[in-house]
C-alpha angles and dihedrals in degrees: 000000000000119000120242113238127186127180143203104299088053106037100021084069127075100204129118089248102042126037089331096064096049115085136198135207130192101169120186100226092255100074109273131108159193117228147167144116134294087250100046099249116125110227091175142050092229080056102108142105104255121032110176118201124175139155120307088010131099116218130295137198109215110164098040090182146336108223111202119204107192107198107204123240075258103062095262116134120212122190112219099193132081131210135187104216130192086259099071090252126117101204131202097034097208092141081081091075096049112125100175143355112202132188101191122166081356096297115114115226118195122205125199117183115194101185096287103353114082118195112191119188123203131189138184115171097205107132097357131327119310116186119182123195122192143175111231101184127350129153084234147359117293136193119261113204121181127195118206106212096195127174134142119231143136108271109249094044142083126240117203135207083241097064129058102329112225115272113224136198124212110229138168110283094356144358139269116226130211087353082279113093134005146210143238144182151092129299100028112192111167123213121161121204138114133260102209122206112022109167119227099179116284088357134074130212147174124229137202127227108216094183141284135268123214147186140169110235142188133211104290094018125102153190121242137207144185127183117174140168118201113070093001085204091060107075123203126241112289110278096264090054087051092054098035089062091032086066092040090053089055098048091048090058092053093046091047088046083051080227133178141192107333090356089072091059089040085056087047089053097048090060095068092061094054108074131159127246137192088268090039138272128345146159130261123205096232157298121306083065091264078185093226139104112262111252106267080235072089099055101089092050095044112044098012100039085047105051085249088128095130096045079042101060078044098062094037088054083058109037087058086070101045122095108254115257092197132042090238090043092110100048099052083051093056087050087044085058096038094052092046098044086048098044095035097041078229102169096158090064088042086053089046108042101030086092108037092041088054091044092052085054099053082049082048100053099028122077121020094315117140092261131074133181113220109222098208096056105014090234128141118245128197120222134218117284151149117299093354112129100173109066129178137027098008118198105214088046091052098054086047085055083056109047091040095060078050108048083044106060089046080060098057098043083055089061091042091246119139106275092192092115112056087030091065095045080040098063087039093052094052099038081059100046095058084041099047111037114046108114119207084242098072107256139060134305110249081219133342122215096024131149114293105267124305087027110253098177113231102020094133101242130075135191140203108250102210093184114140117251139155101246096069076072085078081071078071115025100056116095088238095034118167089220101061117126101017138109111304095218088121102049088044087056100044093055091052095042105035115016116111135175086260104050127283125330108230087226129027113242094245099054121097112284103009108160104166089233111063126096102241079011108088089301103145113225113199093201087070089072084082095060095044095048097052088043079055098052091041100050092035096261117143114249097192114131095014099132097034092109094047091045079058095043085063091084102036103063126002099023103235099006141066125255130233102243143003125197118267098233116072128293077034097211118210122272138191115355119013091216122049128194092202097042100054090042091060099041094053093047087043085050092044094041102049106015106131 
């Protein structure tokens, strides 16, 4: 696992295409982070050192930055941070001085060179915040100073001087601040004022100095600093501990992964999206907080590409027994099951959740739920709802259907129960689905029996929608696919209409209101590449070179990991969250799967 390395031209510039643009991510396994960009600027309000999250409780940043001000063996003092304020100025301008920025075994590591005297900063965030400043050369020693910028707040807001001021409690080497996290270091001297107006891109916010801590040192010699939420009397390890594990840690999930090259970041990646919980552990969609599980399409990347098997059948006991959070929550989890007890051999969880798993998808199909069974074709149709602009016989819904009655029953002959139910829907279903959605053009309907265009429910008459888009791969990807086998026309046109070097866009370019940027408008979404490159192995297809774009993309938006969404149009700039449960999933089952 190679680190990745920019340098001044790069992270020395605060721009959105430059250092600005390039963002970095250290999480503590609970749900809290650290965050920022290559160049130091925060861009967003979830953008701070210490982000605390616990149950019951969104979100909050707590240690919004720590602002270092180096003073030269000859009395200058030169300012190392960089913020955005109401006003249009980023001041001071430290970033200037910025070498190299570094994310190596998933730890940034920042490098200021000021002529002869060089100032590296390094930070892991398991158990609290360690941050560790040394000085690397210098002709003499210099004085470190370091600003703590503190406020509490949820994450994606904004806390201003006018409102409750912070309260702050004076406490040996350091302070603890709203009673919720607390600091640490050499050198405490308390102040206590707002700086009003720093910019976080479209919001603006005031933050409150606490104090500085300070320190002369020499070449070799360096300040450290701990700043923790949890029980504010039990301090962490010493900020060197707290790297030094940080990067065994690191190098123990890639062995485990039995990653290699890009994989291994890839592995690194994947573990930010695994916390635990109070009931254990569980996935979270991405960073910015998007404050919603992952969708179990990530399970197998994320527990069974990363050696994580055992944390992995924990998380799938408990998930049979929580209410679904999205329509097509029961039938990833039958294909979850389904990939670890196939890959794992794992006879005792087929034995305990086939029946609880067929049992959450009669709940799922029966009342007034989302979902309906036809009788008359076993298919699944979708029912009106908010914000749901495709309704009917969903494709992608429908080869999970599939999938799911045969994975199940799969399930239940594992465990030696009778598997005459969902083997019977299941041979209907499919019978139906190779039936119902092939469209003239070639390819697959994008739903059959919806609403008449555009869509006026209940106007009596419904129509097939045959335009081309990525999700009808699932009719081939899936390990019970209803597609396979067939012709590979579909897979053949979505590779020439919608494959970029980013994943798969959600509308061809050439299709009625594609835009590039919608969502099911052009929008291209990279953890279709999974999809497409199993509907390529299944149907002959080569799957070489796939996921050169995305290894790139490593480097161009959320430093180490893959984003949610580029835009549809070349150069395809990023779009949305910068780090993305289900992209890197797919890309590291894609990686472990077909690599030669």
């Amino acid at each position: 696992m190679d680190p990745l390395t920019f340098g001044p031209q790069v992270c020395g510039v605060p721009a959105a295409d430059a250092g600005a643009g390039r963002e970095w991510l250290v999480t503590d396994g609970l749900g809290g982070w650290a965050s920022g960009t290559v160049s130091g600027l925060r861009t967003r309000p979830e953008h701070a050192l210490l982000t605390v999250a616990g149950p019951g409780r969104a979100p909050h940043v707590a240690l919004a930055a720590l602002d270092l001000t180096v003073t030269l063996p000859t009395g200058t003092k030169v300012p190392l941070y960089t913020h955005a304020w109401d006003s249009g100025a980023l001041d001071p301008a430290g970033h200037r001085f910025l070498e190299t920025f570094t994310l190596a075994g998933g730890l940034p590591r920042w490098r200021w060179r000021i002529g002869d005297v060089v100032i590296e900063r390094e930070l892991a965030l398991r158990p609290g915040l360690a941050v560790l400043y040394r000085v690397l050369s210098a002709p003499g020693p210099v004085s470190l100073s370091v600003a703590a910028m503190c406020t509490w707040r949820e994450a994606a807001t904004a806390r201003r001087a006018d409102g409750p001021g912070l309260r702050i409690e004076r406490v040996a080497d350091g302070v603890v601040v709203e009673g919720a996290y607390r600091l640490a270091g050499p050198g405490w001297q308390p102040a206590g004022e707002w700086h009003l107006g720093a910019r976080t891109g479209d919001l603006a916010e005031d933050l409150w100095l606490a104090g500085t801590f300070g320190k002369q040192a020499g070449p070799g010699e360096s300040l450290e600093i701990s700043a923790w939420a949890g029980d504010l009397a039990v301090r962490p390890p010493a900020p060197p501990v707290v790297l030094a594990a940080a990067r065994e840690r690191a190098h123990r999930l890639v062995t485990a992964a039995k990653a290699e090259g890009y994989a291994g970041t890839l592995a690194l990646a994947a573990d930010a999206f695994v916390v635990q919980g109070a009931d254990g552990p569980a996935m979270v969609d991405g960073y910015p907080w998007g404050g919603r599980p992952a969708s179990l399409a990530a399970y197998e990347g994320l527990f069974l590409d990363t050696g994580r098997a055992d944390e992995g059948r924990e998380l799938l006991r408990a998930l049979v027994d929580r209410p679904a959070d999205a329509v097509d929550f029961p039938l990833w989890l039958v294909h979850a099951v389904d990939r670890h007890v196939t890959r794992t051999g794992d006879s005792d969880l087929a034995r305990a959740l086939a029946v609880p798993l067929g049992r959450l998808l009669r709940q799922a199909l029966g009342g007034d739920g989302a979902l309906a069974v036809d009788p008359a074709d076993g298919l699944l149709s979708l029912g009106p709802g908010p914000d749901r602009a495709r309704v009917g016989k969903l494709v992608e819904l429908n080869a999970l259907w599939v999938n799911a009655l045969a994975a199940l029953g799969d399930l239940l002959a594992e465990g030696g129960r009778d598997d005459t139910e969902p083997r019977g829907r299941h041979a209907l279903a499919w019978e139906s689905f190779r039936r119902r959605f092939p469209a003239p053009e070639g390819w697959l309907h994008d739903l059959v029996e919806g609403p008449a265009a555009p869509y006026p429910l209940g106007a009596g008459t419904h129509h097939d929608d045959p335009t081309l888009r990525p999700y009808q791969l699932l009719g081939w990807s899936l390990p019970h696919a209803p597609m396979r086998g067939s012709a590979a026309s579909t897979v053949r046109a979505a590779g020439e209409a919608l494959l970029t070097p980013l994943g798969l866009r959600t509308l061809a370019p050439d299709e009625y209101g594609y835009d590039g940027a919608g969502p099911e408008q052009g929008l291209v979404r990279p953890w279709l590449i999974g999809p497409y490159a199993d509907a390529c192995a299944a149907t002959g297809r080569p799957v070489d070179g796939l996921l050169d774009g995305l290894a790139a993309h490593l480097a161009e938006w959320g430093v180490g990991s893959i984003g949610e969404a580029a835009h549809g149009d070349a150069p395809h700039p990023a779009l949305g969250r910068p780090f993305d449960a289900l992209a890197v999933a797919e890309m590291l089952r894609v990686e472990t799967r077909y690599a030669p």
